[in-house]
Wavefront OBJ file of the C-alpha trace (Angstrom):
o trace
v 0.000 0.000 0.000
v 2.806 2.263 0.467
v 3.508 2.140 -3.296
v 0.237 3.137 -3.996
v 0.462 6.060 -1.340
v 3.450 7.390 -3.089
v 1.781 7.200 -6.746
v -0.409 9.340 -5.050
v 1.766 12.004 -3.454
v 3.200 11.934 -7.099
v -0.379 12.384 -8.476
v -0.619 15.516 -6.196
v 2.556 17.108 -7.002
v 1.754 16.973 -10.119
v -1.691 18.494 -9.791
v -0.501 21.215 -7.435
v 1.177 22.752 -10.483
v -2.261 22.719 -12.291
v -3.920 24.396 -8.871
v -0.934 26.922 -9.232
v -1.861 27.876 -12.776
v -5.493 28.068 -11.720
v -5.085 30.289 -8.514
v -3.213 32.894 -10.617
v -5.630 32.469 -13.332
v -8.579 33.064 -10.396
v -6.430 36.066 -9.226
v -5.456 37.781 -12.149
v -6.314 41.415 -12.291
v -8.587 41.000 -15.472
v -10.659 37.971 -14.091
v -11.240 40.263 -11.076
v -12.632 42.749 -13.114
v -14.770 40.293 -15.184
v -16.382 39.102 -11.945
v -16.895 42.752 -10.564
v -18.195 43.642 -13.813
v -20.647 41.290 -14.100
v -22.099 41.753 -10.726
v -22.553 45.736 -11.572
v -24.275 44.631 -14.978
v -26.227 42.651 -13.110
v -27.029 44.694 -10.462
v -27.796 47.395 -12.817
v -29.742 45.902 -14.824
v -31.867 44.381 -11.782
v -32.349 48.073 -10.118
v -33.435 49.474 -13.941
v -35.718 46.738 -14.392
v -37.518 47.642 -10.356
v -37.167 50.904 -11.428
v -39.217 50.667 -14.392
v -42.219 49.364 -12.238
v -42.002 52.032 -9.864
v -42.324 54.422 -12.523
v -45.132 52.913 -14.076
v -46.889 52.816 -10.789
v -46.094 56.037 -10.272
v -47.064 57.170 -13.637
v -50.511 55.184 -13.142
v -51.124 57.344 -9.704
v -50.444 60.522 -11.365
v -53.281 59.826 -13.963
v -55.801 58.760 -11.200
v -54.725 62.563 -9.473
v -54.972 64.396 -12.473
v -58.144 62.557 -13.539
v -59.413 63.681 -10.201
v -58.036 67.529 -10.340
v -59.943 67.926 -13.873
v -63.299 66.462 -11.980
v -63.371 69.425 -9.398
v -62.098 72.013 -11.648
v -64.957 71.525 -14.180
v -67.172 71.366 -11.187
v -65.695 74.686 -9.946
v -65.976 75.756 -13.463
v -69.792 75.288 -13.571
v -70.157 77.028 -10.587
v -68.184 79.512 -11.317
v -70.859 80.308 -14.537
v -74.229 80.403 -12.178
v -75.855 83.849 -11.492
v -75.610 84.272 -7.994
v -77.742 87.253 -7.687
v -80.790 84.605 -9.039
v -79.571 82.334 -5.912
v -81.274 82.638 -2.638
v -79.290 82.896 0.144
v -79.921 79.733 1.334
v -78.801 78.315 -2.086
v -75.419 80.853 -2.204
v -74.210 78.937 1.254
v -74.450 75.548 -0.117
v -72.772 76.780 -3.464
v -69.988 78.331 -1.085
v -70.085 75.604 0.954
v -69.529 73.436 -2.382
v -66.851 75.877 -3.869
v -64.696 75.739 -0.434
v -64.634 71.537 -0.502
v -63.564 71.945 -4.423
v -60.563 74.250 -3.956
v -59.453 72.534 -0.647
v -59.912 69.408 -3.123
v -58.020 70.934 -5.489
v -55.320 72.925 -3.406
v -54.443 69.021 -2.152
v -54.035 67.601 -5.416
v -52.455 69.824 -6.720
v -49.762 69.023 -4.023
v -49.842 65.748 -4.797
v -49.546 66.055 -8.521
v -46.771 68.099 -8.171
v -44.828 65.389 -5.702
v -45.830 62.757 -7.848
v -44.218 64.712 -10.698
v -40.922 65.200 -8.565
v -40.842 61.041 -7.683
v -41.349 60.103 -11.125
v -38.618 62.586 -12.214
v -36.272 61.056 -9.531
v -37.376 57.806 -10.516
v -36.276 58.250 -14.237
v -33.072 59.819 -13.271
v -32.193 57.123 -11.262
v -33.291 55.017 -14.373
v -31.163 56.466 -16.410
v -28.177 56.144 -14.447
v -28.735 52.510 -13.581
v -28.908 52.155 -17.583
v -26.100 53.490 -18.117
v -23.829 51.818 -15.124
v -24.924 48.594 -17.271
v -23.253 50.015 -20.650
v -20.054 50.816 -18.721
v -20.027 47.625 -17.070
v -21.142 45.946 -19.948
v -18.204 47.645 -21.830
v -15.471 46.983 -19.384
v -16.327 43.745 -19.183
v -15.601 43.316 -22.501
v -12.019 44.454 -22.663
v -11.562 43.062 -19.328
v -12.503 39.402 -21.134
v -10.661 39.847 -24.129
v -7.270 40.508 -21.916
v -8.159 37.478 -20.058
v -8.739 35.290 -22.433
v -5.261 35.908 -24.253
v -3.766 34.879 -20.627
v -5.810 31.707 -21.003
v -5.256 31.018 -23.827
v -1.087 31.476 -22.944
v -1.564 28.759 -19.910
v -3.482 26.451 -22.185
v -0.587 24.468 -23.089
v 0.652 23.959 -20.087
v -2.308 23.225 -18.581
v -3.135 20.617 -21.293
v 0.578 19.387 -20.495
v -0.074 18.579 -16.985
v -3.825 17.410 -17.367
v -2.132 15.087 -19.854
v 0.322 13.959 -17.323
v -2.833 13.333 -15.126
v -4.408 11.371 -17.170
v -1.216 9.037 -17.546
v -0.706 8.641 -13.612
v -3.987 7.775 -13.040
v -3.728 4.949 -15.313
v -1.826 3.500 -12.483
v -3.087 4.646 -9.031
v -5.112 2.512 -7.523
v -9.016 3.381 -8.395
v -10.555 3.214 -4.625
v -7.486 5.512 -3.649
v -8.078 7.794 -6.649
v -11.568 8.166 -6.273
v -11.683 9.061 -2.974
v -8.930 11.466 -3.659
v -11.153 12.767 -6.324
v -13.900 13.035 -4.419
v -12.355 15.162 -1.677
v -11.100 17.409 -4.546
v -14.635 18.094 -5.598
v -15.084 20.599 -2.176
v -12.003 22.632 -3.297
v -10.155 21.175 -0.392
v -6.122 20.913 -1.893
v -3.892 19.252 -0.661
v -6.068 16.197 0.063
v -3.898 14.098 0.824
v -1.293 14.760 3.750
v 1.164 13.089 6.139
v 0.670 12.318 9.550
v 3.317 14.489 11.273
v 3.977 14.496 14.741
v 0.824 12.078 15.446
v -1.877 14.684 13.624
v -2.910 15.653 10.746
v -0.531 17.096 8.264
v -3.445 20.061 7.138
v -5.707 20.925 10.778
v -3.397 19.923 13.293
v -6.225 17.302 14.973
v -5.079 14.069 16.339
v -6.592 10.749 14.889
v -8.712 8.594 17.571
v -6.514 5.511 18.454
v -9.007 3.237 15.992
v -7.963 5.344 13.143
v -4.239 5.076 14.184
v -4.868 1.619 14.359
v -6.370 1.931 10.624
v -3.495 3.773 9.575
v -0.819 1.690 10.284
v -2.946 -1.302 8.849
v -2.950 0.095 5.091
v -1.365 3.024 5.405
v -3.826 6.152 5.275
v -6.886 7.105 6.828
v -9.481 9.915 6.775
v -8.991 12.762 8.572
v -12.464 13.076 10.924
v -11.911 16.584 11.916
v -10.976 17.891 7.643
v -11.915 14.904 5.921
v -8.531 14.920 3.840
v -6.992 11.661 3.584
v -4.223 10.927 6.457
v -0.841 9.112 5.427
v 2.463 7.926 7.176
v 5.266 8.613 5.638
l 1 2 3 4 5 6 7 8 9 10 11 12 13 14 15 16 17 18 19 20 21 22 23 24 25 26 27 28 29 30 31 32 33 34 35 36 37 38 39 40 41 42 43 44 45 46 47 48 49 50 51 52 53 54 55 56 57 58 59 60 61 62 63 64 65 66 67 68 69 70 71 72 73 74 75 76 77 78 79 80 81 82 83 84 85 86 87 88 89 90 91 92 93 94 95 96 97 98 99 100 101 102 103 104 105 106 107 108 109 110 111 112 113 114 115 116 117 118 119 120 121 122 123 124 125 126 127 128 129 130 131 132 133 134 135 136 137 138 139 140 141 142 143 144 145 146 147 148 149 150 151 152 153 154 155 156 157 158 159 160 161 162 163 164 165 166 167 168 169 170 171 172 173 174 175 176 177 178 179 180 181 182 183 184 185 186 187 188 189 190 191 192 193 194 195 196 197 198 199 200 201 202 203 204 205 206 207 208 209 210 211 212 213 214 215 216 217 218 219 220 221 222 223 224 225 226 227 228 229 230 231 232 233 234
């Protein structure tokens, strides 16, 4: 089992240089920008698109208003055209009486028109902004990719290189052993495998209960209970 245990620390050496290439890919100046990019095209996009229904809403409530400002100023209007000497007085104090609820009426809507007219404004601007936050994201995204992908494209060989060598190695690690390294791989966790040193775990420093000792020193490596990487002696 030990042979198999050292095709393995091979196989991981070998993929560390792949993680390498990978990390600087992650870290590289234009992939940060790609992924900062797209989250402000996104987010743009999102706030134009909320935007847009808050203006129609708004847009709706300033009809209903002004639909309701034109119903008391014709009825102010008609008033406004009767002959009050014809009126008794008793009639001129409900017609006053009338007039005074219309231009309260109207006073308040009028206020309300007016700040509806101001949020819908605000609204738009905001709009417009949001809109065009997306084109400059949008844009520098662009450029942003198009750098990065001539960096990929310059690590491609190598990368193909060492996935190659994979590939090969693999071809002679034993499959239970593989897999499992595999399948520790799949939560990002790298290295997976490590040596015991000083009786613990070569990656979070916790020390194996005595049965997985015990397990250890029977084929050789064991999984780590506290990090779940797989434990070897070296």
């Amino acid at each position: 089992m030990q042979a198999e245990i050292s095709k393995m620390v091979k196989y991981q050496a070998v993929e560390a240089e792949l993680v390498k290439i990978d990390k600087a890919l992650e870290a590289n100046p234009n992939k940060v920008t790609l992924n900062k990019m797209a989250e402000v095209f996104n987010s743009s996009l999102k706030l134009a698109e909320s935007l847009e229904r808050d203006a129609e809403k708004a847009v709706s409530e300033f009809e209903k208003v002004k639909k309701s400002y034109n119903l008391n100023y014709e009825k102010a209007q008609k008033f406004a055209s009767l002959d009050l000497e014809k009126l008794s007085d008793e009639q001129l104090n409900k017609v006053n009486l009338e007039l005074e609820g219309i231009v309260t009426n109207l006073d308040t809507i009028e206020k309300n028109l007016l700040s509806l007219n101001k949020g819908v404004d605000a609204i738009l601007d905001k709009f417009d902004k949001a809109k065009k936050n997306a084109v400059i994201a949008r844009t520098n995204y662009g450029k942003a990719k198009e750098n990065f992908d001539k960096i990929v494209a310059n690590s491609s060989a190598a990368r193909n290189k060492i996935v190659a060598e994979l590939k090969k190695l693999e071809a002679t690690i034993n499959p239970s052993l593989l897999n499992k390294y595999k399948a520790i791989r799949e939560g990002k966790l790298f290295p997976a495998l490590v040596p015991l040193q000083s009786g613990l775990c070569g990656a979070c420093r916790m020390k194996p209960p005595i049965f997985a000792m015990t397990k250890l020193n029977n084929q050789g490596f064991v999984e780590c209970e506290n990090c779940h990487r797989i434990i070897y002696s070296e």
